[in-house]
C-alpha positions, -999 to +999 in steps of 0.1 A: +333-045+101+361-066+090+389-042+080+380-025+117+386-062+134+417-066+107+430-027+123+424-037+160+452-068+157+476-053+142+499-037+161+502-074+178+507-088+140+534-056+137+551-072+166+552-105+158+567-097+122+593-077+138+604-101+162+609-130+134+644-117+122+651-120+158+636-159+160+647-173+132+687-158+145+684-172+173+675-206+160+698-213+134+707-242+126+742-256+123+757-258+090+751-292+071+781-315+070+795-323+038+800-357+025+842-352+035+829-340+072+810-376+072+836-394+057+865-382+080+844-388+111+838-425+098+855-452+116+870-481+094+842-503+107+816-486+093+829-494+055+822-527+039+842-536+009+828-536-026+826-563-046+848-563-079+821-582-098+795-554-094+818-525-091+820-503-122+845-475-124+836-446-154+862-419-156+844-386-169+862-354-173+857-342-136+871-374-121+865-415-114+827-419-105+822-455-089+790-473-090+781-503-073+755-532-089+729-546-068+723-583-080+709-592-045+680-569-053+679-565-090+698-595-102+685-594-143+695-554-143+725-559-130+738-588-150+726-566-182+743-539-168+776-557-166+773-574-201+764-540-213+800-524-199+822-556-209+809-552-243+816-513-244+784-502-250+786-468-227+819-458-244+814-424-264+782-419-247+768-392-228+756-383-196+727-362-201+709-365-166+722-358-132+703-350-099+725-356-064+717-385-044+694-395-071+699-406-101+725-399-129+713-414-167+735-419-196+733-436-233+728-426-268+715-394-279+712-407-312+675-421-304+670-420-348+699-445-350+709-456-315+741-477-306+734-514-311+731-536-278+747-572-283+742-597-257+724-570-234+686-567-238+671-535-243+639-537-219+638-563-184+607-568-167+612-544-135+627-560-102+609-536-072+607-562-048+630-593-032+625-619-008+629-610+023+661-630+028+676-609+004+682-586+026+716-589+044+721-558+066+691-537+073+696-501+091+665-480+100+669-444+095+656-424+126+638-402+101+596-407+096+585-414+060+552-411+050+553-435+024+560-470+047+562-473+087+602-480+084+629-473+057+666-476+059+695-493+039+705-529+031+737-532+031+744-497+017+713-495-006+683-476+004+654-502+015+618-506+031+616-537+048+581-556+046+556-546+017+518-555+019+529-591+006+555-602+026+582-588+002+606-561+005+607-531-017+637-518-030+644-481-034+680-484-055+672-503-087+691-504-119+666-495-146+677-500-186+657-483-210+666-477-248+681-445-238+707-460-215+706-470-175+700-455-142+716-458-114 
């Protein structure tokens, strides 16, 4: 009884799987612009500029990759961070993580007999949320999130304005493990 209801739809299932090619050619969608196309159709009042205090610069074999500190948000990380570079911990090390727009991770490989940290500590008590006066320019994203009613940037950084207590949770944070930091 089933296989004979199956038989009586389909040549209206036939149709409709020969007309997708069609549908889905007809509503393509307009190739993704790359981070140059965004950056040449920038005006010079969109950019801020970064401060030299919490900007680091790490030449790798593919080029200058620079990486900005958020001590508004995650003041402890980023003051470890910085002590950490001054004292020339991350020199020799490896990158061993990378995922765009995400998160790149880099330290000792050695984890049987790891480079020592001097002034740095290895492990800070996580910084996920700041007063709300902390945040200095916040732009929503048009986009819904199903995670929290808005989310956006703060001057740059990805942010969600308001948590259940009154604070605001940060999305960017700089994380130090014994393995090395995230960004």
């Amino acid at each position: 009884m089933h296989a004979l209801k199956v038989l009586k739809h389909w040549p209206a299932l036939a149709l409709a799987l020969a007309a997708l090619p069609a549908l889905a050619a007809a509503k393509e969608l307009p190739p993704k612009p790359t981070v140059n196309d965004v950056i040449k159709a920038s005006k010079p009042t969109e950019w801020r500029a970064l401060d030299p205090e919490n900007t680091l610069y790490m030449d790798i074999p593919s080029g200058r990759v620079i990486i900005e500190l958020a001590p508004s948000f995650a003041p402890n990380h980023a003051a470890n961070i910085r002590a950490m570079v001054r004292e020339g911990y991350f020199d020799g090390l490896a990158i061993y993580r990378s995922q765009d727009n995400w998160v790149v991770q880099w330290g000792d490989p050695d984890e049987d007999k790891p480079k020592p940290l001097k002034t740095a500590k290895a492990k800070l008590a996580g910084e996920f949320t700041v007063p709300a006066k902390n945040d200095t320019h916040f732009t929503r994203l048009p986009d819904a999130d199903g995670y929290a009613p808005q989310v956006g940037h703060s001057n740059g950084f990805p942010f969600r304005p308001r948590s259940k207590d009154g604070r605001n949770l940060v999305g960017a944070l700089l994380r130090h493990g014994r393995r090395g930091a995230r960004q």
